[in-house]
C-alpha positions as CSV (number, residue, x, y, z in Angstrom):
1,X,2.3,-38.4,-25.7
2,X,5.7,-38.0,-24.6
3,X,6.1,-40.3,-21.8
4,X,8.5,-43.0,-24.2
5,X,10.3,-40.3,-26.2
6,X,11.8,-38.2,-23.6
7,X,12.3,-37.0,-19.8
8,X,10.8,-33.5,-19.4
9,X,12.0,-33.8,-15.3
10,X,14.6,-35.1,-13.5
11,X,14.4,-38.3,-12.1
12,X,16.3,-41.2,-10.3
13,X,16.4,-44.2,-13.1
14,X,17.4,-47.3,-11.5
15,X,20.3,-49.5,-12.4
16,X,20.6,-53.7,-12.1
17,X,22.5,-53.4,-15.7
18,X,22.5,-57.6,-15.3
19,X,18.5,-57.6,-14.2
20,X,19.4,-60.1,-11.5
21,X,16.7,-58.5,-9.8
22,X,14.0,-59.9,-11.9
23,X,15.9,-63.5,-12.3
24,X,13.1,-66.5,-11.5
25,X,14.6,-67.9,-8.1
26,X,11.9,-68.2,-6.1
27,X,13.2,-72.7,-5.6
28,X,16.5,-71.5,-5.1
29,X,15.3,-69.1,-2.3
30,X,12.5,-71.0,-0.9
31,X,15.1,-73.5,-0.6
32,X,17.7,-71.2,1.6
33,X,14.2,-70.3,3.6
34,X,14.4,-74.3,4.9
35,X,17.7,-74.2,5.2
36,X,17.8,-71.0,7.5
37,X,15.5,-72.1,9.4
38,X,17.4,-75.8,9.9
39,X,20.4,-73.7,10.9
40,X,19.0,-71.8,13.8
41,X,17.4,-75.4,15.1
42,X,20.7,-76.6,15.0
43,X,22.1,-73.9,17.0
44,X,19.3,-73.2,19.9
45,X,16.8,-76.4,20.0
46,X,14.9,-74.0,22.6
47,X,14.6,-70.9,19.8
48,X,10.5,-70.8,18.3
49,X,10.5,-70.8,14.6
50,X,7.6,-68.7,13.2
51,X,7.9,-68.9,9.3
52,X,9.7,-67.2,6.4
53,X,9.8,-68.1,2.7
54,X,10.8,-66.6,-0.6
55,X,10.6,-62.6,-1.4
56,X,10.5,-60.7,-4.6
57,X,14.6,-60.1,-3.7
58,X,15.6,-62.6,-1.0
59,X,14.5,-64.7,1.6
60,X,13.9,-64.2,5.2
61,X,12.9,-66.5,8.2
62,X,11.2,-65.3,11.5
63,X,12.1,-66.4,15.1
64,X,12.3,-65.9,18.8
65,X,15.5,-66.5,20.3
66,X,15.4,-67.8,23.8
67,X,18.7,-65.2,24.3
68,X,19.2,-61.9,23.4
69,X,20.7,-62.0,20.0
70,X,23.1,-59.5,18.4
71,X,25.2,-58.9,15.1
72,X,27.9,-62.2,16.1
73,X,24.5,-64.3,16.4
74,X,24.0,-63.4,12.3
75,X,27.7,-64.7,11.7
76,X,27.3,-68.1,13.6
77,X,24.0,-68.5,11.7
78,X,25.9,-68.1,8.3
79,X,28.3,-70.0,9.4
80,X,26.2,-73.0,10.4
81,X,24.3,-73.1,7.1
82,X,27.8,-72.9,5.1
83,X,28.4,-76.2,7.2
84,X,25.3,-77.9,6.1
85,X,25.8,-77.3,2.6
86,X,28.9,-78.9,2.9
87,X,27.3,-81.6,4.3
88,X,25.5,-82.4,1.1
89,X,22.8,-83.0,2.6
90,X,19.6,-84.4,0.9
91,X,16.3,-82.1,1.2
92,X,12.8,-84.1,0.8
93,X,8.8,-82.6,-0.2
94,X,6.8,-84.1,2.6
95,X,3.2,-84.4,2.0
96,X,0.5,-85.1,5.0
97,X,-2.5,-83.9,6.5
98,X,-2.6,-80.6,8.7
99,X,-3.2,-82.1,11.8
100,X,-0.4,-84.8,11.6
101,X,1.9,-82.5,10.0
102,X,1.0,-80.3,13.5
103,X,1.7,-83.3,15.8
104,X,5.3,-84.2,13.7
105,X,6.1,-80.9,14.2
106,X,5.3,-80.1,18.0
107,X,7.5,-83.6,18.6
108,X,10.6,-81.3,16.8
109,X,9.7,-78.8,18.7
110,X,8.5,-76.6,16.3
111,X,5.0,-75.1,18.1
112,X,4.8,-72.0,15.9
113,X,5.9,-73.2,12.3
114,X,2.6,-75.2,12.0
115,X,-0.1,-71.9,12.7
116,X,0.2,-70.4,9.3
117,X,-1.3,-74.2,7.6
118,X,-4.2,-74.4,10.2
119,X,-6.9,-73.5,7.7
120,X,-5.5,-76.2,4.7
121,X,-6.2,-79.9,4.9
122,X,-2.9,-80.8,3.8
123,X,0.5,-79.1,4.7
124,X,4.1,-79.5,2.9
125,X,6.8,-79.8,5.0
126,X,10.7,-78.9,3.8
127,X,12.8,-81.9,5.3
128,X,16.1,-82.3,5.7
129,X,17.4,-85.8,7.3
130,X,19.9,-86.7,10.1
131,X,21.7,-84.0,10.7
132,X,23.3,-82.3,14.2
133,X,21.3,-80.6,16.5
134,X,23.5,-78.4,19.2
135,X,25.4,-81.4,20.8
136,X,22.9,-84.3,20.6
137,X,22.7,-86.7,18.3
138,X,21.6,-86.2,14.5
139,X,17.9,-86.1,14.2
140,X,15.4,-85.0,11.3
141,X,14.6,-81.3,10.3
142,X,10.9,-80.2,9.1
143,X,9.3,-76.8,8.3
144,X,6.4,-75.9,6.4
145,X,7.4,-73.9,3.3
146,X,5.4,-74.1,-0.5
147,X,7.5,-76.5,-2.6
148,X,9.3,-76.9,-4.8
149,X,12.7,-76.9,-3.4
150,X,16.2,-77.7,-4.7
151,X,17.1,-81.3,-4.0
152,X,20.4,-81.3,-2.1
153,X,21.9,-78.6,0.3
154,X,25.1,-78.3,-1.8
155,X,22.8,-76.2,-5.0
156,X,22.3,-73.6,-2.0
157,X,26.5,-72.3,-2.5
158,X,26.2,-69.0,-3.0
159,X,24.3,-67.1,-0.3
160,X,24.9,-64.3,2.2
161,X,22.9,-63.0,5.4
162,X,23.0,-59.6,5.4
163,X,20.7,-58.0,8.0
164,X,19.0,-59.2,11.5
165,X,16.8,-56.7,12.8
166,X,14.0,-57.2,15.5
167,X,10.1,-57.0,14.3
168,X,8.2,-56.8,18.0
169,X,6.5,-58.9,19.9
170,X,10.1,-60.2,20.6
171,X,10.6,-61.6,17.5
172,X,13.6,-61.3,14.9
173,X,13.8,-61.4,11.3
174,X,17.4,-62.5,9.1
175,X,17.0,-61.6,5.5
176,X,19.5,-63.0,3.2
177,X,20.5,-63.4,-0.6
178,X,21.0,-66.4,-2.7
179,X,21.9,-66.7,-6.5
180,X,23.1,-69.7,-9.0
181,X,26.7,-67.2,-9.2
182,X,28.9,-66.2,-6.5
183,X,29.5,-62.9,-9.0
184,X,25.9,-62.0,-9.0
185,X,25.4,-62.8,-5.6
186,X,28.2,-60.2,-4.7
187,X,26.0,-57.4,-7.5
188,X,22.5,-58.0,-5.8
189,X,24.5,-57.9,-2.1
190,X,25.6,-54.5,-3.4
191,X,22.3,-53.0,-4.9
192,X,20.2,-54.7,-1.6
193,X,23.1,-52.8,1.3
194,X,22.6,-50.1,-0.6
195,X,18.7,-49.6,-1.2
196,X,18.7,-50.9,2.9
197,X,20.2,-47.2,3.3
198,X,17.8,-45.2,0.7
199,X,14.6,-46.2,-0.6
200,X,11.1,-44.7,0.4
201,X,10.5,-46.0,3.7
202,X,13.8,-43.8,4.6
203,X,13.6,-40.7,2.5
204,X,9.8,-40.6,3.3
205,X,10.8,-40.6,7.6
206,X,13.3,-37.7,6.6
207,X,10.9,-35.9,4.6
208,X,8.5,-35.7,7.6
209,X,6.0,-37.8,5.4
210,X,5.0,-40.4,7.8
211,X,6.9,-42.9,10.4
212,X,6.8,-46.5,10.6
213,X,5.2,-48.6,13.6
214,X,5.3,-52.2,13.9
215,X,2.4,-53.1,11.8
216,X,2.4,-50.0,9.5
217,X,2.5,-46.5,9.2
218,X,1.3,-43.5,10.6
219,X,1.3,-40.3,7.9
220,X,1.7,-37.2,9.4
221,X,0.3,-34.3,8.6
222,X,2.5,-33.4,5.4
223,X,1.9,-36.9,4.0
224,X,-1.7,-36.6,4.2
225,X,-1.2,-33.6,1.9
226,X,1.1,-35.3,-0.3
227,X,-2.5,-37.6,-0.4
228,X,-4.5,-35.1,-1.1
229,X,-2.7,-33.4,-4.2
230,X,-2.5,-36.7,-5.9
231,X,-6.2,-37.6,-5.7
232,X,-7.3,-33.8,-6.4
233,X,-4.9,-34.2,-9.4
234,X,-6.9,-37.9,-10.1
235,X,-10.0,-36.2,-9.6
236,X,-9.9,-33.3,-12.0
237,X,-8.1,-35.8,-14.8
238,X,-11.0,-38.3,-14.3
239,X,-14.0,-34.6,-14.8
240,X,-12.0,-33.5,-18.0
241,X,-12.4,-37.5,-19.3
242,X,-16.3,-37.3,-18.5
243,X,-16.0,-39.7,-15.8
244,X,-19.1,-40.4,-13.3
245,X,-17.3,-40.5,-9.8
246,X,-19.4,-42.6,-7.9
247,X,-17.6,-42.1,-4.3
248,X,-14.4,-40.8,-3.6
249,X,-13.6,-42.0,0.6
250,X,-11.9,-39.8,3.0
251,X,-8.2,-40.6,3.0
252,X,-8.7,-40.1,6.7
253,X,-11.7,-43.3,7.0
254,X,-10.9,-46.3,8.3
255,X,-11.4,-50.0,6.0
256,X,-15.1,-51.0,6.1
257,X,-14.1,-54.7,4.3
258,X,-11.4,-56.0,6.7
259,X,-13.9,-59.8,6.8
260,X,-13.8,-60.4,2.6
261,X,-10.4,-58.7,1.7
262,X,-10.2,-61.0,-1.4
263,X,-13.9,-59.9,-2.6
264,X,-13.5,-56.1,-2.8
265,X,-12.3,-55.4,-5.8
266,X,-15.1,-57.8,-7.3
267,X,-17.6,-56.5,-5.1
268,X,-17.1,-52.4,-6.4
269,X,-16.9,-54.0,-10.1
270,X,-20.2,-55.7,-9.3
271,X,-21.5,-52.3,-8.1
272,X,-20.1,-50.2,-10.7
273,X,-22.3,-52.3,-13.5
274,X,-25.2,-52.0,-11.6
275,X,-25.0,-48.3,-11.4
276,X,-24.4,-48.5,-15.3
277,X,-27.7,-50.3,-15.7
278,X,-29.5,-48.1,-13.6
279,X,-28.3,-45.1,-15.3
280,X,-29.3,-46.5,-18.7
281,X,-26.9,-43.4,-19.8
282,X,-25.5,-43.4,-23.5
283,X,-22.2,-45.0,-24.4
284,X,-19.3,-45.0,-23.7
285,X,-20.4,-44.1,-20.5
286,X,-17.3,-44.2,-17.8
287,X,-17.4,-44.6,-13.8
288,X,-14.6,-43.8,-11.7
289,X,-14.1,-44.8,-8.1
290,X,-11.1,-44.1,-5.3
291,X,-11.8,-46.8,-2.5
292,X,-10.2,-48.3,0.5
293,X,-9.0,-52.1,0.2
294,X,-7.5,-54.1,3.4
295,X,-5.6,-57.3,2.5
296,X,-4.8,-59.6,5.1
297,X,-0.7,-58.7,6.1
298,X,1.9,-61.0,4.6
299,X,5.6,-60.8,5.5
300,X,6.4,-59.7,1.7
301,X,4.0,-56.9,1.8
302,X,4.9,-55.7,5.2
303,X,8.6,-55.9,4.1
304,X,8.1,-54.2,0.8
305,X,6.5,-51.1,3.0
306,X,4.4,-49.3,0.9
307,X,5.2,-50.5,-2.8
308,X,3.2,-53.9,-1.3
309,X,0.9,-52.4,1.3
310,X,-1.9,-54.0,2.9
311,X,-4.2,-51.4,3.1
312,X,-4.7,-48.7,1.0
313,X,-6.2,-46.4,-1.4
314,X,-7.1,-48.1,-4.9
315,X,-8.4,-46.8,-7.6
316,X,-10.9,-48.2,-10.3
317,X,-11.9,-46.7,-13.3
318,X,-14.7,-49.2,-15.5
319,X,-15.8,-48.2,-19.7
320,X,-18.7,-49.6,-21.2
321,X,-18.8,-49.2,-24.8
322,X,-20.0,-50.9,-27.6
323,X,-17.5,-53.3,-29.8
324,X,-17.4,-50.9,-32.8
325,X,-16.4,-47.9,-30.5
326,X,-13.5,-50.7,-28.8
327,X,-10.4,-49.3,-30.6
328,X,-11.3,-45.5,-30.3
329,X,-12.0,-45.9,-26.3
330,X,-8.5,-48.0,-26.2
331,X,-6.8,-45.3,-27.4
332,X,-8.5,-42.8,-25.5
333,X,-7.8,-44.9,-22.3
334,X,-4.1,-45.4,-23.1
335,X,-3.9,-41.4,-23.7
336,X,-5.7,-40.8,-20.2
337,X,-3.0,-43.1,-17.9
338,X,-0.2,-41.3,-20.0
339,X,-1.7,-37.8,-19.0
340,X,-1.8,-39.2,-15.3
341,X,1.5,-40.4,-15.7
342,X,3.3,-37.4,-17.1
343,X,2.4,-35.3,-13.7
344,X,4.5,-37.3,-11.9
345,X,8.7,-37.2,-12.8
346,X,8.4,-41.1,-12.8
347,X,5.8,-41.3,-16.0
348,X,9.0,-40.6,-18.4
349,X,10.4,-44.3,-17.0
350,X,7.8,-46.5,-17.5
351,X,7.3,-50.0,-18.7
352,X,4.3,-51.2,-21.0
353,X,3.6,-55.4,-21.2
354,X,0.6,-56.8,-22.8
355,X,-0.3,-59.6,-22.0
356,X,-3.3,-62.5,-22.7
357,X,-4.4,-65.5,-21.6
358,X,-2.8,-68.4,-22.9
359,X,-6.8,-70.0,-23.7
360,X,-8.0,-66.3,-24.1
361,X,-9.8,-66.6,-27.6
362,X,-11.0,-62.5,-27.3
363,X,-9.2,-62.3,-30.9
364,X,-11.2,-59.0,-31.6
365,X,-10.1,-57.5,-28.5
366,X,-6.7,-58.2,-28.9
367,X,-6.4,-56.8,-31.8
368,X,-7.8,-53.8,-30.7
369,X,-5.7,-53.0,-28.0
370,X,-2.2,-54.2,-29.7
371,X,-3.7,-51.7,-33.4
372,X,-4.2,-48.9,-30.8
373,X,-0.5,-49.2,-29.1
374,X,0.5,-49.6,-32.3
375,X,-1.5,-46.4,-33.3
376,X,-0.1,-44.1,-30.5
377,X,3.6,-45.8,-31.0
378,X,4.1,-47.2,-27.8
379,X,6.7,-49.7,-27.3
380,X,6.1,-52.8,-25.2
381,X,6.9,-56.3,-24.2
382,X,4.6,-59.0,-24.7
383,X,3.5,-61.8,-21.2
384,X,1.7,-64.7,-21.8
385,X,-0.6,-65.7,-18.3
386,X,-3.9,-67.5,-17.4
387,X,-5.9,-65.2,-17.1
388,X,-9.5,-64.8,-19.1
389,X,-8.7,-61.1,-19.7
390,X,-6.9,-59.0,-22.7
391,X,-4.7,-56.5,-20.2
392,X,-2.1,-53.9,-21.2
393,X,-0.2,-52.8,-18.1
394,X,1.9,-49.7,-17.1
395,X,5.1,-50.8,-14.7
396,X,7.8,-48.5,-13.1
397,X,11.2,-49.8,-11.5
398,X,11.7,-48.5,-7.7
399,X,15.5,-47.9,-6.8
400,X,16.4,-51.8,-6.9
401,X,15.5,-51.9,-10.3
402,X,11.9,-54.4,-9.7
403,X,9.1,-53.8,-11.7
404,X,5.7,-52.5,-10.2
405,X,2.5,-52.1,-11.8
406,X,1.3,-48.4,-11.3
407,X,-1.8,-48.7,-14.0
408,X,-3.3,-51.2,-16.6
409,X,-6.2,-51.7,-18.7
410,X,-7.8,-54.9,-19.0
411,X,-10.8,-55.9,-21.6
412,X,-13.6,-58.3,-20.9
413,X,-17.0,-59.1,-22.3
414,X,-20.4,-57.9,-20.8
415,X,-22.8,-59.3,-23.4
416,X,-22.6,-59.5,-27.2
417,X,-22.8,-55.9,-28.4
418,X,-21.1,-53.8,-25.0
419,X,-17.6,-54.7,-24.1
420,X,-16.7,-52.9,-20.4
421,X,-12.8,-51.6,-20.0
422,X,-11.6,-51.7,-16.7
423,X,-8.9,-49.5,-16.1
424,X,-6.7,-47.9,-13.5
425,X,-5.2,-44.6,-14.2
426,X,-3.3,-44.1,-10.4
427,X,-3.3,-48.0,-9.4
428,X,-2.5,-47.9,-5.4
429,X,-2.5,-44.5,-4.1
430,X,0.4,-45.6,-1.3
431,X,2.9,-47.2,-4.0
432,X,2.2,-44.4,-6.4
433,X,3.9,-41.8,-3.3
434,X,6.6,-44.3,-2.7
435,X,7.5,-44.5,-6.0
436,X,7.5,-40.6,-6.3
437,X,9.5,-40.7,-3.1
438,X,12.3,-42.9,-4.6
439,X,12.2,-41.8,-8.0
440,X,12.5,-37.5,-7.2
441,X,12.2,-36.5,-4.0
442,X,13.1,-33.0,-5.1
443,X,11.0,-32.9,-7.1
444,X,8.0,-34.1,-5.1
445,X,8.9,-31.8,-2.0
446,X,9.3,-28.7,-4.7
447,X,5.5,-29.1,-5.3
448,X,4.5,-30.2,-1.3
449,X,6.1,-27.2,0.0
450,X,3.5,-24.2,-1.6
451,X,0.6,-26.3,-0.3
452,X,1.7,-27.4,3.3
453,X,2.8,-23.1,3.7
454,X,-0.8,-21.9,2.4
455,X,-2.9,-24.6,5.2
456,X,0.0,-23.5,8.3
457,X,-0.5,-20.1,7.0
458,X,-4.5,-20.4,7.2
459,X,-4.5,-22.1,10.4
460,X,-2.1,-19.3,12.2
461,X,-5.4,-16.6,10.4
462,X,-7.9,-18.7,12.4
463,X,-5.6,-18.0,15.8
């Protein structure tokens, strides 16, 4: 295993030397969310709010402007919110049922904010008191964003707006940035002006991989190839490990779970023990599955292109082996996502975290996995989180320097003698290409290029 020692291909390795990337602001930009959104109330009463919130790097609000907006229109927004944290003004949680939170809301005139809460008996509301509106008098500001939130407007002081760009369905979007430091602020400005002008969504347009639509993308025909390799490359990895491929979908079918999005994962786990049972085939005994998972869209994911998609190819991988046989199938497990890894020029960059539950009392199987990244000397960082699981995961920085998991291997009990591993070797199919796209997209073009020649070539044969 080479994939922590040394870089056997070139690849981009990105730099936030301060990680101010990965900095815990999500209150701080929730909190610039509100205050956006109060800002472009106070400048056009007759403007609909739709919704914005926190991002992984950010925070954006939505609108439709009852003008046609432009670049100026992003300035007098800044400048407006600049003015209201001068203003010192005092933000409040507000707490009350959906349906009254709908009629406070349509009496500010805010008929869109309230749709996203519909389905929740109780709503939060953001509030700011008494403050101007256009040239009326000073009234209250309310918008429903997940608390918590900073207590006075003055903690939001170092912030910029940096883009305005419209979404369809004539609405607009203004992303900004917010940090604790006016120096940092100015760094992550930097990195976010810069990745705005190359990151995968970019480079991937260029490179004739695919082209983005209002609620997606569309791959053309040389991303589709780009597919194809990386699942034939999954494929024969997954043979070589004696892995029981139990389907493997077209990359061209369409999503066959768009009703339960949040039950599919469970649902192919549930399946992929049954199958296991049925076989009644010696241990360890390993299943492998490629399948299609819809999410229902979010603003972050549809923002974060395809490192966050919403749909997409997933891949599952599930181990059932008894408890003495644990730390030899770790191991092997750990060895198998470093093989997958090292095909691609990003597997030399990678991040390993282990983490456990903070109530998780699988001592045995901790131990296991930590002696067998021991064993194999791979270096990680430890996370402590609520879930019931003992999981070891595999993360990779995109351009901005954010983390993403690309594969991980989680252990959880079946019954008393078999433990089942469930593992993903290629994580999503969709972030995997974006990653290779910002990472080396020399590289990934230098090995497209042979295989997109040899299918034009065989189609001009058939003419």
């Amino acid at each position: 295993m080479t994939s922590w020692r040394s870089a056997v291909r070139a690849s981009h390795i990105p730099c936030d030397p301060k990680n101010l990337l990965n900095r815990d602001l999500s209150t701080l930009r929730r909190s610039a969310s509100g205050l956006l959104a109060a800002s472009l109330v106070a400048i056009d009463p007759s403007l609909l709010l739709i919704g914005g919130g926190a991002l992984m790097v950010g925070f954006y609000y939505d609108f439709i402007p009852s003008y046609e907006v432009t670049e100026p229109f992003l300035h007098l927004v800044e400048q407006k919110m600049r003015q209201l944290v001068k203003a010192a003004l005092a933000i409040e949680k507000m707490e009350m049922e959906s349906k009254n939170a709908k009629e406070y809301l349509d009496h500010l005139g805010h008929h869109y904010a309230i749709e996203e809460n519909r389905n929740y008996p109780t709503t939060t509301l953001f509030c700011i008191r008494d403050f101007l509106v256009g040239n009326r008098a000073s009234c209250d500001f309310a918008d429903p964003l997940a608390p918590p939130f900073v207590k006075n407007t003055k903690e939001i002081s170092h912030f910029r707006l940096y883009s305005l760009q419209p979404i369809g369905n004539k609405r607009f979007r203004i992303l900004g940035s917010v940090h604790e430091h006016d120096g940092d602020l100015k760094e992550e400005c930097k990195l976010l002006t810069h990745y705005q002008k190359k990151n995968h969504l970019v480079d991937g347009e260029r490179a004739d991989l695919f082209h983005r639509e209002e609620k997606g993308w569309i791959w053309h025909p040389k991303g589709l190839v780009l597919k194809e390799l990386c699942v034939e490359r999954w494929n024969c990895a997954q043979r070589e490990h004696n892995a029981h491929c139990i389907e493997t979908v077209s990359l061209h079918d369409l999503s066959t779970h768009k009703e339960r999005p949040s039950r599919i994962k469970e649902e192919k786990i549930s399946m992929h023990r049954s199958f296991f049972k049925k076989e009644k085939r010696s241990l360890p005994f390993r299943t492998a599955e490629l399948f299609w998972e819809h999410s229902l869209p979010h603003e972050e994911i549809l923002m974060e292109g395809l490192l966050h998609p919403a749909k997409g190819f997933r891949a599952l991988e599930l181990c059932f082996v008894l408890r003495k046989e644990l730390l030899q199938e770790c191991i092997s497990s750990l060895q198998f996502i470093d093989k997958i890894l090292n095909m691609y020029p990003f597997g030399n960059h990678c991040t390993w975290v282990f983490s456990s539950g903070r109530k998780v009392k699988m001592i045995a199987e901790s131990e296991a996995l930590l002696s067998a990244l021991e064993m194999l000397k791979i270096p990680f960082v430890r996370e402590e989180r609520g879930e019931k699981t003992v999981t070891v995961e595999a993360r990779i920085q995109d351009r901005l320097g954010r983390g993403w998991q690309v594969a991980y291997l989680s252990i959880d009990t079946s019954d008393e003698d078999v433990l089942v591993i469930e593992r993903s070797s290629m994580g999503i199919l969709e972030r995997w290409i974006a990653l290779w796209v910002e990472h080396s997209l020399e590289d990934m073009l230098e090995v497209l290029e042979p295989r997109v020649e040899k299918i034009l070539f065989a189609e001009r044969k058939k003419i």
